[in-house]
Phi, psi and omega in degrees: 000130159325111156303134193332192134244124169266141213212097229234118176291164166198017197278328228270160186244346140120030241280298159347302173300293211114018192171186146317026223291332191304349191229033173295132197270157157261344196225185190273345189265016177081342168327155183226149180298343175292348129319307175279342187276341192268326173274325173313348190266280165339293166295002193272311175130030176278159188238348161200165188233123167263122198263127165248102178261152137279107171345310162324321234238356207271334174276344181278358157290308187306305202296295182295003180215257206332314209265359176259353183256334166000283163337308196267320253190126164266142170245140198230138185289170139213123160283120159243151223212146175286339148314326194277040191260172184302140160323116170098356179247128191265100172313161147293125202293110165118005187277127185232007182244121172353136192269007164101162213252004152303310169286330160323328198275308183293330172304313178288354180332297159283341165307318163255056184281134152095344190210156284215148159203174170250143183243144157221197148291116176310307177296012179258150165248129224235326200097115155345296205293329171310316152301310189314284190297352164304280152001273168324318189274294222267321164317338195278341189075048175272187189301180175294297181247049137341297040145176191198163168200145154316111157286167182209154185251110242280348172296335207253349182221037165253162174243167176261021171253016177145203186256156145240199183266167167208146153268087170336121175244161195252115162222153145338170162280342174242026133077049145224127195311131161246005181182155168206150181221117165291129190248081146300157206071043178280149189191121195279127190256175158273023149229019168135207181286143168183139178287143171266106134319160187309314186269002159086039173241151191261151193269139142307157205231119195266145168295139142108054155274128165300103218232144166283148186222029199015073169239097200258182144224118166224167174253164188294006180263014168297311170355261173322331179288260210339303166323307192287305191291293199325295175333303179274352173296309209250020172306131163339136157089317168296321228258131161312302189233059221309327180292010187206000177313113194235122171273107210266147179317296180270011146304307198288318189310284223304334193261014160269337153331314210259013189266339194111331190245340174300169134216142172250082233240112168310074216271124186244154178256161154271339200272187228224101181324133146200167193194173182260063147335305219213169171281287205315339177287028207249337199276317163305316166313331186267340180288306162311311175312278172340321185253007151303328189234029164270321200273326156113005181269009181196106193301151171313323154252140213272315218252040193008000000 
């Protein structure tokens, strides 16, 4: 069977952060995390790595990715660009903030056309085990609308620098997603995870809920849902806020769920998230990185 494709958002520029952050060194050797996430992918038994950038962006992606993974990888560009929407839908005049990352996954379409692939984030550290199990689920030859997603344990992806979003996810008794309820203002407390309600009180979060970190596996029959949703969200008249309006990954799987033909199946990690949210988080990430590879799980230079 063709090895998988990893398929790495990277267009978003980090508003929160302040920059660039996907390209950012984490460590004194120029790594960047999106280094560790491509080796962790490779050795897992992925076979090419797809980059989705904003065209703007694209030579500082070559320099700082692509012409360094080269060597190791074929690496292939995807654009996301506003032209590239569904037949009949007309953006609104004057719309410039991004359509979300359902559509980042429809930019790429033909880059991974015909074969199995993974989405993750640029800007995330996903864990070795994350890949493995990406790999495993899409190597089995599953069906066209198939699909898998990493779980994480809501404990395991907060930062100590604000709130962030999560998709709670609902699984089944056979360890397949029936619902995710998007949390925004998760914030780690002293008695553990917890949401700011609408009245500004905080709800706990129970340790070991299970949460989306947008580590999917899909097969091409993702496609068409995605497609069928974009269209119609962003139809005349339909869209709440057509200028500003974002179509999120784990809203559209969840609402592909509800055709009958989907399945997801939730595959869970122990392992432990961390990311560049805020600038403030740069100082714990690189102290996690140091002690990954003290640990002997990451050579010092990634690309030697």
């Amino acid at each position: 069977m063709t090895a998988p494709v990893l398929l790495i958002m990277a267009a978003g520029m980090g508003s929160r952060y302040g920059g660039l952050k996907q390209i950012d060194p984490v460590d004194d050797h120029g790594n960047i995390i999106i280094d560790f996430s491509i080796y962790d992918a490779l050795r897992a038994g992925f076979g090419e790595v797809v980059l989705l950038i904003k065209r703007e962006i694209e030579r500082e992606f070559r320099e700082a990715v692509g012409d360094r993974v080269a060597s190791r990888a074929k690496v292939t560009y995807a654009f996301q660009e506003f032209d590239k929407i569904p037949a009949g839908v007309v953006l609104p005049e004057g719309r410039a903030k991004p359509l979300g990352t359902t559509h980042a996954v429809l930019c790429a379409r033909e880059a991974v056309a015909g074969r199995p692939f993974a989405v993750i984030n640029a800007d995330d550290f996903y864990g070795a085990e994350a890949f493995a199990i990406l790999k495993d689920f899409l190597a089995a030859g599953r069906g066209e609308n198939e699909h898998a997603a990493v779980g994480y344990r809501v404990e395991n992806t907060l930062t100590d620098n604000g709130s962030v979003t999560r998709g709670v996810c609902e699984v089944d008794g056979g360890g397949y997603l029936a619902d995710i309820v998007e949390r925004m203002k998760i914030v780690k407390t002293p008695g553990g995870a917890a949401y700011v309600a609408e009245d500004g009180a905080l709800v706990r979060i129970p340790a070991g809920t299970t949460v989306s970190m947008n580590c999917w596996a899909f097969n091409q029959g993702i496609f068409g849902k995605f497609e069928k949703r974009f269209a119609r969200d962003l139809a005349p008249g339909l869209a709440k806020n057509p200028q500003k309006y974002e179509d999120l990954l784990p809203m559209a799987v969840c609402e592909a769920l509800h055709d009958g033909e989907t399945t997801v199946k939730v595959i869970p990690t122990r392992e432990s998230w961390f990311g560049v949210t805020y600038k403030e988080d740069m100082p714990l990430v690189r102290q996690s990185i140091a002690t990954l590879k003290r640990r002997g799980l990451y050579p010092e230079t990634i690309w030697g």
